[in-house]
C-alpha positions as CSV (number, residue, x, y, z in Angstrom):
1,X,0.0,0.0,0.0
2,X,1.4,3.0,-1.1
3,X,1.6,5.7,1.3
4,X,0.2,9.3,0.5
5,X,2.9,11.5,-0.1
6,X,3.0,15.0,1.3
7,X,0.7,17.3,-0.8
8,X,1.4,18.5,-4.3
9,X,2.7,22.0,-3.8
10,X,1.5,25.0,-6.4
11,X,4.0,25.6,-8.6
12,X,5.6,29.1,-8.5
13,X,4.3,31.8,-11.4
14,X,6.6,31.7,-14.3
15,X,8.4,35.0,-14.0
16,X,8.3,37.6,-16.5
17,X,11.0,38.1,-19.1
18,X,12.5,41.5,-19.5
19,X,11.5,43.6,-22.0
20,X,14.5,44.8,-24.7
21,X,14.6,47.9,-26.7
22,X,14.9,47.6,-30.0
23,X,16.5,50.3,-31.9
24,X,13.8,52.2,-34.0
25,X,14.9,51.9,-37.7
26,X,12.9,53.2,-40.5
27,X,10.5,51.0,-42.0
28,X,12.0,51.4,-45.5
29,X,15.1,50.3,-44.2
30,X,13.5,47.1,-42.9
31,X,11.7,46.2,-45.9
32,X,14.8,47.1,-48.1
33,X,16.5,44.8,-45.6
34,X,13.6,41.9,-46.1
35,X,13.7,42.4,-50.3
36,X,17.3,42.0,-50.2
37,X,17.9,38.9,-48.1
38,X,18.1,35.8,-50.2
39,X,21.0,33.6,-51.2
40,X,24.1,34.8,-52.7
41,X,23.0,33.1,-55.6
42,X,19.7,34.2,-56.0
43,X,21.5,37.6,-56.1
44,X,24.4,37.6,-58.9
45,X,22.3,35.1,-61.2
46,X,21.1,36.4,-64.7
47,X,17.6,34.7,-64.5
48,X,14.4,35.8,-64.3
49,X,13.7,35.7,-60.6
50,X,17.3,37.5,-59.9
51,X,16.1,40.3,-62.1
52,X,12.8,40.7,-60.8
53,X,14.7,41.2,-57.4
54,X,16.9,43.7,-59.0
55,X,14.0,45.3,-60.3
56,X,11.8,45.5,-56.8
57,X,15.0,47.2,-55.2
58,X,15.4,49.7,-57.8
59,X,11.8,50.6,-57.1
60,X,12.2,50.9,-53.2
61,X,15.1,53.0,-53.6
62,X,13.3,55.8,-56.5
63,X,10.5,55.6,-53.8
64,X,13.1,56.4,-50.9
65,X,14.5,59.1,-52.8
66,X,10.9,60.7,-53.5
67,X,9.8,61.3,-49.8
68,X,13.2,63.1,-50.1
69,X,13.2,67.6,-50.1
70,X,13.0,69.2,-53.5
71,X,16.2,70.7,-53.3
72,X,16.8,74.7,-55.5
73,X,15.8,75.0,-59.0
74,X,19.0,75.0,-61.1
75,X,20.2,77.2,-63.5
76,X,17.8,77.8,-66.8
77,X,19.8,75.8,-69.5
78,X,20.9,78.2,-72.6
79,X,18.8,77.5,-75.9
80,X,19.9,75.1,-78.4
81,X,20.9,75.5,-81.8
82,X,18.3,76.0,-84.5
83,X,16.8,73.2,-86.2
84,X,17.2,72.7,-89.7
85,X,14.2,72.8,-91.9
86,X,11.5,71.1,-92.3
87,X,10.1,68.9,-94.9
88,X,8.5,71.1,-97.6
89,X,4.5,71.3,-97.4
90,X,2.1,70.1,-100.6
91,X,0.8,72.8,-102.7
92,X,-2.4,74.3,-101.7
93,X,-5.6,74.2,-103.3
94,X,-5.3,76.5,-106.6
95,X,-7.5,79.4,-106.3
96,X,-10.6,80.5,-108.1
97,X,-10.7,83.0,-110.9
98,X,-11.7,86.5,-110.0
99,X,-14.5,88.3,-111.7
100,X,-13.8,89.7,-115.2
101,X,-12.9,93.4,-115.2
102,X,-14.4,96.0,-117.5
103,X,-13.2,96.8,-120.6
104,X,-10.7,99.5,-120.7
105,X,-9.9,102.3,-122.8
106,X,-7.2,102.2,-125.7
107,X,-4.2,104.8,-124.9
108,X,-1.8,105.5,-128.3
109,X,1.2,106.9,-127.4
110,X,2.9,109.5,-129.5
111,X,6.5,109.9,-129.7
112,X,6.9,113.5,-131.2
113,X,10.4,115.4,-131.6
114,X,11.6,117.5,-129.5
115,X,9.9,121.0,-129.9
116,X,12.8,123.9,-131.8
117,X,11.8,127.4,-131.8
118,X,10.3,128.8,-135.3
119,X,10.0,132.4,-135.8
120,X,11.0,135.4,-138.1
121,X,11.4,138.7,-138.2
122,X,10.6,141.1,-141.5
123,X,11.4,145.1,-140.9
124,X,11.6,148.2,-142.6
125,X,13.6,151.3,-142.4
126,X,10.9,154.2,-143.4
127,X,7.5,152.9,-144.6
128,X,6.1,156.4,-144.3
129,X,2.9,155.0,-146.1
130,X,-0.1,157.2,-146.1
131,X,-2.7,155.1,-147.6
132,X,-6.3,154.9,-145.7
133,X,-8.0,151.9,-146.8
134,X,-5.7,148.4,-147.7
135,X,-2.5,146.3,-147.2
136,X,0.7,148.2,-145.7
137,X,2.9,145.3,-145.1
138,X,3.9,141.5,-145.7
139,X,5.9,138.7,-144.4
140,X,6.4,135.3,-145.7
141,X,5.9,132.6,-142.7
142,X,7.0,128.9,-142.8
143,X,4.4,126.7,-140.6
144,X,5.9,124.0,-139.4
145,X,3.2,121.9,-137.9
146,X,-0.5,122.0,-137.7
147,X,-1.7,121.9,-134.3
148,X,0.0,125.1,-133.6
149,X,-0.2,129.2,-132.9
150,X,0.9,131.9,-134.7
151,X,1.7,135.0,-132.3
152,X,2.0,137.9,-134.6
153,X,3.5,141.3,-133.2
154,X,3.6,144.4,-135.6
155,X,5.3,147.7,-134.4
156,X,5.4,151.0,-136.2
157,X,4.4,154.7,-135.8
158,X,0.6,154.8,-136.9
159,X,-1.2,158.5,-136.9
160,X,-4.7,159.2,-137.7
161,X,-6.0,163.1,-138.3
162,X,-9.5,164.8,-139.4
163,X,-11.2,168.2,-138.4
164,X,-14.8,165.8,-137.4
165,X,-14.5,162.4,-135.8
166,X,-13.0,159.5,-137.7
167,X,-11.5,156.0,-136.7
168,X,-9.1,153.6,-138.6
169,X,-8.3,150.0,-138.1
170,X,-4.8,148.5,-138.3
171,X,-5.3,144.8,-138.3
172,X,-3.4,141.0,-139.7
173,X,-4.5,139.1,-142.6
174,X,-3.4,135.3,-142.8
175,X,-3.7,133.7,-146.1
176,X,-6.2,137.0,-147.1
177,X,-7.8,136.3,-144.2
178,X,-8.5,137.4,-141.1
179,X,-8.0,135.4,-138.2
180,X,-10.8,133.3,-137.0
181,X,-9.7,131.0,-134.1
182,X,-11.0,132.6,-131.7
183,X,-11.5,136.5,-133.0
184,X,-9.7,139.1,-135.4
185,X,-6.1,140.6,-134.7
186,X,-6.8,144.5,-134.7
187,X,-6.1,147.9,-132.9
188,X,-8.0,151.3,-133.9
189,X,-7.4,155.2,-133.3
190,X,-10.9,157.0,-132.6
191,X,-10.2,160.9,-133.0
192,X,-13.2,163.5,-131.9
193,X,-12.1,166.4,-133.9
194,X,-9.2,168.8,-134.1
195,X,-8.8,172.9,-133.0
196,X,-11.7,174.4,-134.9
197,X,-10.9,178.2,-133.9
198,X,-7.3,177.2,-135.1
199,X,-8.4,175.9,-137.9
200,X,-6.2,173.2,-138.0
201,X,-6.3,169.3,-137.0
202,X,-4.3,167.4,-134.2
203,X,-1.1,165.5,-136.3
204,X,0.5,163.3,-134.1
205,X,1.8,160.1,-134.9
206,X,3.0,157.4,-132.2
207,X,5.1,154.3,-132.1
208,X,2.0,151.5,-131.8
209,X,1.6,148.0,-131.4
210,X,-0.9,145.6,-133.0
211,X,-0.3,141.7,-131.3
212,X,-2.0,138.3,-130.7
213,X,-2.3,134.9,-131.3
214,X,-4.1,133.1,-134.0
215,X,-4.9,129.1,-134.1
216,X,-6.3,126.7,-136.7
217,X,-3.8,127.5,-139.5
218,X,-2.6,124.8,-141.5
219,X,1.1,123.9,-141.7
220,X,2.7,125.2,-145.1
221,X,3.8,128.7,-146.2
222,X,1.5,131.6,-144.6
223,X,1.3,135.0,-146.1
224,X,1.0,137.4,-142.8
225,X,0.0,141.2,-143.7
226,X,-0.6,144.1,-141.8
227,X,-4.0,146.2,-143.2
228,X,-5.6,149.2,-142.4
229,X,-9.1,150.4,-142.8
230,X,-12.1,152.2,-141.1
231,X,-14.2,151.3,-138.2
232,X,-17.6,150.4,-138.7
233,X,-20.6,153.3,-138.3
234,X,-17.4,155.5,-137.8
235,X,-16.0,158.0,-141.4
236,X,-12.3,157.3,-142.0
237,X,-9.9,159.8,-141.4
238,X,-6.0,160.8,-142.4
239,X,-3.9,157.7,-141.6
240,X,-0.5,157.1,-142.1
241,X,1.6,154.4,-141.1
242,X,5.6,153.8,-140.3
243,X,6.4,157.7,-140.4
244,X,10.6,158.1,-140.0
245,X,11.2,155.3,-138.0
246,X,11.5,151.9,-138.5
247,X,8.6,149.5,-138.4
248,X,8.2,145.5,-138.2
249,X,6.6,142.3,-138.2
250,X,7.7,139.3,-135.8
251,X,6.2,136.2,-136.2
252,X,6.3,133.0,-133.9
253,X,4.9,129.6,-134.3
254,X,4.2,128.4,-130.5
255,X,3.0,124.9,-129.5
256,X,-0.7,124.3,-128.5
């Protein structure tokens, strides 16, 4: 018979273990740590795996870096060098025709030569011509062209006298004719009476002119004269023309 034994004593609580600190490292590190860790094999081999690895650290590391500070904007970089040119572009579409213009207006040019001067001069000494009524002078003219003037000058001592009024009219003849384009070439003396309780009449005679400009005479040789005779609803008088001094005719052919 088997004898009790003393009683089972409670066994003593198990006693605490005491608590270590752990250095605090960053969590990145740890996991860096934990991707990292594999066999030295696993590490420097070329397959698929080892560069998968390779891969996964590159990735924690870009992601360390980025929770990084931005550090100072650099420098601006210079500009580069000009690019050459690019490929030429198609042609465009061609464009429309415009609307048709209006008929214009045909424009002859006329090459003429240069313009010379064209005159002449016919005098005389001592016309001392007395007649009332017809021609006193001429002078042969060359015209050169058509579509120009004729200024025609004559200057002489001219005198008209009567004891009741008179009037005389010194005037150009071209061709016979007078001139028409635009009016006659003329000058007159009007004299009123002379010194009745004299009994005698006013003589003077006076160096006169007679002058103008006459158009639409053909070219050719012109016959330019110098006439005198009376005024209309007026008697003619004494006249005399050219007395002791000289007297002329100066003709000029002028352009248009």
């Amino acid at each position: 018979m088997k004898l009790p034994g003393p009683a089972a004593l409670p066994s003593p609580p198990p006693r605490a273990l005491p608590r270590l600190r752990l250095p605090v490292v960053p969590v990145v590190v740890v996991w860096l740590a934990l991707l990292t860790a594999g066999t030295p094999s696993e590490a420097s081999s070329e397959s698929p795996k080892g560069k998968l690895k390779a891969l996964r650290q590159r990735e924690v590391v870009d992601l360390y870096n980025g929770m990084c500070l931005q550090g100072p904007v650099g420098v601006p970089g210079r500009d580069g060098n000009p690019g050459v040119n690019g490929i030429p572009g198609t042609p465009g579409v061609p464009g429309r025709d415009g609307l048709k213009g209006e008929k214009g207006e045909c424009v002859r040019e006329s090459f003429e030569e240069p313009w010379t001067p064209n005159y002449k001069q016919c005098s005389w000494s001592a016309l001392n011509y007395g007649i009332d009524l017809g021609k006193i002078a001429e002078c042969t003219f060359t015209k050169m062209r058509t579509n120009s003037a004729l200024r025609v000058l004559f200057s002489g001592s001219l005198r008209l006298k009567c004891k009741n009024a008179c009037c005389q009219r010194w005037y150009f003849t071209f061709n016979g004719a007078e001139c028409a384009g635009p009016l006659p070439i003329e000058a007159i003396i009007y004299l009123d009476q002379g010194s009745p309780e004299l009994n005698s009449t006013i003589n003077i005679h006076r160096t006169s002119s007679v002058e103008g400009l006459c158009e639409g005479i053909s070219a050719g040789l012109v016959d330019v004269a110098v006439w005198v005779g009376t005024c209309s609803d007026y008697p003619r008088g004494d006249a005399s023309t050219g007395w002791n001094s000289v007297s002329r005719i100066v003709i000029e052919e002028l352009p248009k």
